[in-house]
C-alpha positions as CSV (number, residue, x, y, z in Angstrom):
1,X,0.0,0.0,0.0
2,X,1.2,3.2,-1.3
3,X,-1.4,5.6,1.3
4,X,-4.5,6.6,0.5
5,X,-5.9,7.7,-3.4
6,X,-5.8,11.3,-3.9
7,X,-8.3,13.2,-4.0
8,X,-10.0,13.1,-7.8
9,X,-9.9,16.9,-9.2
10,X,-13.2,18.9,-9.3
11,X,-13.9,20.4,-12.6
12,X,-13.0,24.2,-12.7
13,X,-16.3,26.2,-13.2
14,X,-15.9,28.4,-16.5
15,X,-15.1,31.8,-16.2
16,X,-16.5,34.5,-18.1
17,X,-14.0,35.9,-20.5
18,X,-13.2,39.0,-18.8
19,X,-12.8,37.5,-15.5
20,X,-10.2,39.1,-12.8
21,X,-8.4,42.0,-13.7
22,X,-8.6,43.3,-17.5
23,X,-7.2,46.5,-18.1
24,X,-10.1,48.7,-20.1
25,X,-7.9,48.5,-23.9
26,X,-9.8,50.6,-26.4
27,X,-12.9,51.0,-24.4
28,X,-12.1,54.4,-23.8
29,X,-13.2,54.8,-27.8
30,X,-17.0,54.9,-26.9
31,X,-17.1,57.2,-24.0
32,X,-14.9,59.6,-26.4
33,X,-17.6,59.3,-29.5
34,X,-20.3,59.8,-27.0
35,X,-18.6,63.1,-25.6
36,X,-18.5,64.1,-29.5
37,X,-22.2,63.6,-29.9
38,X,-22.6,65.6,-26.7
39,X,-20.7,68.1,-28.0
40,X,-22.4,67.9,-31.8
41,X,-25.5,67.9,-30.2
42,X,-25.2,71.2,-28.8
43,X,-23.8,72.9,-31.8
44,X,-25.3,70.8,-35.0
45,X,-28.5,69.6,-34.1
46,X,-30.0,66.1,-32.5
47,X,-29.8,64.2,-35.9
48,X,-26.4,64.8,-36.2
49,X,-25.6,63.7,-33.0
50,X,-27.5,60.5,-33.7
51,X,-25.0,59.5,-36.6
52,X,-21.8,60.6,-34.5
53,X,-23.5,57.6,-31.8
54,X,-24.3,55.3,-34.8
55,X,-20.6,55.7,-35.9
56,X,-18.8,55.4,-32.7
57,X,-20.7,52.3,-32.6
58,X,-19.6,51.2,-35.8
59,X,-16.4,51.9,-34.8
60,X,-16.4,49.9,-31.7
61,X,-18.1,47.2,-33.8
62,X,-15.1,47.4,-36.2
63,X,-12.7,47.5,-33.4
64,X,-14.1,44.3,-31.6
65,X,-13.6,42.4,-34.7
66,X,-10.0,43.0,-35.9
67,X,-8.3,43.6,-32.7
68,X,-7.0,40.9,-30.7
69,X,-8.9,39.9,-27.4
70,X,-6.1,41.1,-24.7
71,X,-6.1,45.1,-26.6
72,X,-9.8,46.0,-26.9
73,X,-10.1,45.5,-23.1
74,X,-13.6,46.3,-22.3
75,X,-15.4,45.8,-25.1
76,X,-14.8,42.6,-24.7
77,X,-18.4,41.3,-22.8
78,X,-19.3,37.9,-24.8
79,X,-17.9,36.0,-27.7
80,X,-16.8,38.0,-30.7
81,X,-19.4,37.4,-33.2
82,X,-21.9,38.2,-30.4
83,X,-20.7,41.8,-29.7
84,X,-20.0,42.6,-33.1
85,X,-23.7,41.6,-34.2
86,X,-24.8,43.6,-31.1
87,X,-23.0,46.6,-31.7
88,X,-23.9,46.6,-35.6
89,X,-27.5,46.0,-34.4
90,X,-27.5,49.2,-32.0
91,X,-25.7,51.4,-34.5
92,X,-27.9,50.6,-37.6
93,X,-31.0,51.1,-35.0
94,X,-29.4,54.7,-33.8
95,X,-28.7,55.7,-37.6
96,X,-32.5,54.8,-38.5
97,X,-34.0,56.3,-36.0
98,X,-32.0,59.4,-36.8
99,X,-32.6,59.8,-40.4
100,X,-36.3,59.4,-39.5
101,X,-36.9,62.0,-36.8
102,X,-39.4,64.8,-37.8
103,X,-37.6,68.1,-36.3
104,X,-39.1,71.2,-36.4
């Protein structure tokens, strides 16, 4: 007899992919747009400001699909294809509503 069996390992429960400590990457790239359209809003009008959101959306859709996983930080929030198609989804919705607002 050797001693007794070890113990038989547990499987590890799956962490989320931005788990722990992430450093933020290129997030800062929305709350910049955002300030833009805050700013455009003020000075050019609320349909304006609607395509500088769509955009920076766009952007950050564009962003989450060609830069690798560790750099874009935290736009990082589920797999890839999921927050591109998320992203796209919100700034197509933003641009639509935009172009269709009656101001007067």
């Amino acid at each position: 007899m050797t001693g007794p069996d070890p113990a038989p390992e547990t499987p590890r429960a799956r962490r989320p992919a931005n788990w722990g400590s992430q450093p933020l990457g290129l997030w800062w790239v929305l709350p910049l747009g955002l300030a833009v359209a805050v700013v455009v809003l003020f000075n050019g009008g609320l349909r304006a400001s609607g395509y500088v959101i769509a955009g920076t959306l766009a952007l950050c859709a564009l962003l989450r699909l060609v830069v690798p996983r560790g750099a874009v930080g935290g736009l990082v929030v589920r797999s890839r294809a999921w927050d591109v198609l998320t992203l796209l989804a919100l700034a197509v919705g933003i641009a639509g509503l935009s172009a269709t607002l009656l101001i007067r």
